[in-house]
C-alpha positions in Angstrom: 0.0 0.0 0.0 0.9 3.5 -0.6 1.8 6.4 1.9 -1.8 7.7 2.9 -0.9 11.2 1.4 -3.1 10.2 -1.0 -6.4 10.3 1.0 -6.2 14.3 1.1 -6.1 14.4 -2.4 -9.7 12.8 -2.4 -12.3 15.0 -3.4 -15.7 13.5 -1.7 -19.6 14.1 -3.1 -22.1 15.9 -1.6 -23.2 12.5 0.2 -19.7 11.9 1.5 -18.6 9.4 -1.4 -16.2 8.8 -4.1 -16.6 5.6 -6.7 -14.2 3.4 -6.5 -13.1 1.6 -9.8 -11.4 -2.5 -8.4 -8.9 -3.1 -11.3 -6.9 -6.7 -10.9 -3.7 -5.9 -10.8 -1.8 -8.6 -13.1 -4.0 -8.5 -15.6 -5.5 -5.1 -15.3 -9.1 -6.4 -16.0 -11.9 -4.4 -14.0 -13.6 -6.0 -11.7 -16.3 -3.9 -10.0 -17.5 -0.8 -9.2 -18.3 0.4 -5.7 -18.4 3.4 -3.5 -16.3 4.8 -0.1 -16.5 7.4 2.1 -13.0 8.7 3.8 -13.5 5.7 6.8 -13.5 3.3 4.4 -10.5 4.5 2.7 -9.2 4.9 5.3 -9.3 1.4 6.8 -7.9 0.4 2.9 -4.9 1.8 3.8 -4.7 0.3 7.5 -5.4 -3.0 6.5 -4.4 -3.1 2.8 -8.0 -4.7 2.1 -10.6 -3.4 0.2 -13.2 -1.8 2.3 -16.3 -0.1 1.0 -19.6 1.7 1.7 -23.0 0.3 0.9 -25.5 3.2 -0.2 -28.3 0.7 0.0 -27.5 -0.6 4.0 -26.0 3.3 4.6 -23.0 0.9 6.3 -18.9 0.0 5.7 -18.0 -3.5 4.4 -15.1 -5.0 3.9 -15.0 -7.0 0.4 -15.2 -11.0 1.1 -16.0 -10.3 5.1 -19.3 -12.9 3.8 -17.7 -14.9 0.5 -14.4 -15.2 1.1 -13.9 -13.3 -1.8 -11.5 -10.5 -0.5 -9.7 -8.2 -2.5 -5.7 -7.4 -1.4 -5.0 -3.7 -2.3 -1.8 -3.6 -4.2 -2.0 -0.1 -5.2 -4.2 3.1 -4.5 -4.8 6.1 -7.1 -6.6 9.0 -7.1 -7.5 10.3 -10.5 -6.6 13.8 -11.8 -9.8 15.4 -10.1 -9.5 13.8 -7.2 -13.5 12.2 -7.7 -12.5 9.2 -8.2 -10.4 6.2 -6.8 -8.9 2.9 -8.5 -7.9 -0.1 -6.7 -5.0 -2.1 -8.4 -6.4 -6.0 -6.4 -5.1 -9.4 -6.1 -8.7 -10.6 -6.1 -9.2 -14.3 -4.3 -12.2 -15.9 -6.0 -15.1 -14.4 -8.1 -15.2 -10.5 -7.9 -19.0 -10.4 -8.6 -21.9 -11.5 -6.0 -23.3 -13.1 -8.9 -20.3 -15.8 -8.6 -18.7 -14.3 -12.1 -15.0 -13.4 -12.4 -16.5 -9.1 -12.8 -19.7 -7.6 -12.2 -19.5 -6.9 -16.1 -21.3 -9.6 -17.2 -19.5 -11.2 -20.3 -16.7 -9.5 -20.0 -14.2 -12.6 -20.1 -11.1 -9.8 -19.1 -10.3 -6.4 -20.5 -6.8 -7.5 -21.9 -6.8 -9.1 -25.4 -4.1 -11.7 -24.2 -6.8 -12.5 -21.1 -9.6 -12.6 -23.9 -7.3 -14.8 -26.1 -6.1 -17.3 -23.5 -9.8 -17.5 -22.5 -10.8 -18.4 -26.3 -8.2 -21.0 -26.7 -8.9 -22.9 -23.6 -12.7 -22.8 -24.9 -11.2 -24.3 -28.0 -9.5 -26.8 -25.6 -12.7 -28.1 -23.8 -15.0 -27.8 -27.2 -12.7 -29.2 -29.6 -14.0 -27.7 -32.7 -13.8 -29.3 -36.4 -11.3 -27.7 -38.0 -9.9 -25.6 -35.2 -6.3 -24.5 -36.2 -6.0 -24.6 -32.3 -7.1 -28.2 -31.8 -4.6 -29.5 -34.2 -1.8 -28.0 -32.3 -2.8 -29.2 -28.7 -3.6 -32.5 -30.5 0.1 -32.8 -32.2 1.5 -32.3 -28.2 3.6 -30.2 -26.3 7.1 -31.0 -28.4 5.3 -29.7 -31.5 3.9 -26.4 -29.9 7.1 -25.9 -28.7 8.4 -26.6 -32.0 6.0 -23.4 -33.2 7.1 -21.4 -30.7 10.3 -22.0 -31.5 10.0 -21.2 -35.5 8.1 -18.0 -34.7 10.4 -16.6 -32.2 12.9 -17.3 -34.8 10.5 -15.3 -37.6 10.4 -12.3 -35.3 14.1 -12.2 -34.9 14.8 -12.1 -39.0 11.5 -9.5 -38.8 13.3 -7.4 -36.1 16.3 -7.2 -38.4 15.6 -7.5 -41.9 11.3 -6.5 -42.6 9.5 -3.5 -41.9 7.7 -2.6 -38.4 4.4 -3.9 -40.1 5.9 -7.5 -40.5 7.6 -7.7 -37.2 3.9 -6.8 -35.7 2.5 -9.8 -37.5 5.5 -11.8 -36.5 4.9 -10.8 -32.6 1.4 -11.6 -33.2 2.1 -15.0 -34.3 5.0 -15.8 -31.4 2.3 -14.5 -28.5 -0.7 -16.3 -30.0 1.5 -19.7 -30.3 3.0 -19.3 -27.0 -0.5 -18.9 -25.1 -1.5 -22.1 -26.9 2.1 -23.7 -25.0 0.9 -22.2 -21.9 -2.9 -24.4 -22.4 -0.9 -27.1 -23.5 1.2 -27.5 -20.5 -2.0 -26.3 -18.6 0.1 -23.5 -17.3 -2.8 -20.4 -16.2 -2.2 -17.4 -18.1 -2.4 -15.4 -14.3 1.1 -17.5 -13.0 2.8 -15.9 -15.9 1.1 -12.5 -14.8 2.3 -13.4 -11.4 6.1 -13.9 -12.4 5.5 -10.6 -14.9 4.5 -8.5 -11.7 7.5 -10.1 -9.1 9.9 -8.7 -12.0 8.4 -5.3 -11.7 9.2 -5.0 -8.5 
């Protein structure tokens, strides 16, 4: 958690609230939406869990204090205006009360690798005719890593010999055949956030 300098930069409603955006912190997919008033912040930054206020019971809550389902404040911010708050979370089990992974329903994760590793490991369990996917995971790990292998190679010779454009499609290729590795191996997209966001420290 940050210093809590960042609680008199908070610029409260009429009612005493400021909306608070919960953004998973690996990924950076939003979760929910919720409000605070300064207690509630306040106890964020004590205890480095998410703590809200409920307009509808007029009373504090801690995310999860019922579910299970608490959120770990990594980060605080306080946007330009000062109206508004994020939480960066490490969320422990579904962020909406509805049991989904974000109150916005359908949403399968804001980042296109999230949305991508969520479509191949649909094509995993669905098996589709004809699913460029399917053959890979069905030729085995040593051939995906074969493909992985031959594209980092392509974006190497794109890097140094082709034009931005082709070393764009190259990249594309390498992530996209490196995901299906990761489903292969049954390896969760979120471990390599994990290792992505122990690196950044």
């Amino acid at each position: 958690m940050p210093e809590n300098n960042w609680l008199d930069a908070v610029r409260f409603g009429a009612d005493g609230l400021v909306p608070v955006v919960a953004q998973e912190s690996r990924s950076g997919d939003v979760l929910m939406l919720a409000y605070a008033n300064r207690e509630a912040l306040e106890r964020t930054a004590a205890t480095g869990q998410a703590h809200y206020y409920s307009r509808s019971r007029a009373a504090l809550w801690r995310k999860g204090e019922s579910s299970g389902h608490v959120q770990t404040v990594r980060d605080v911010r306080v946007d330009c205006d000062g109206d508004a708050i994020l939480y960066r979370v490490e969320q422990t089990g579904p962020a909406c009360h509805t049991g989904s992974r974000s109150c916005f329903a359908g949403e399968p994760g804001a980042h296109l690798l999230t949305r991508l590793g969520a479509t191949l490991a649909r094509r995993a369990a669905e098996r589709p005719a004809g699913s460029y996917t399917v053959q890979l995971l069905d030729a085995g790990v040593p051939k995906v890593s074969q493909k992985v292998g031959e594209e980092a190679v392509e974006v190497v010779v794109a890097a140094n010999t082709e034009g931005p454009e082709r070393l764009a499609s190259e990249a594309a290729d390498l992530l996209y055949h490196l995901l299906v590795l990761l489903e292969a191996r049954g390896v969760p997209l979120d471990a390599v956030w994990g290792e992505l966001e122990r690196r950044e420290k």
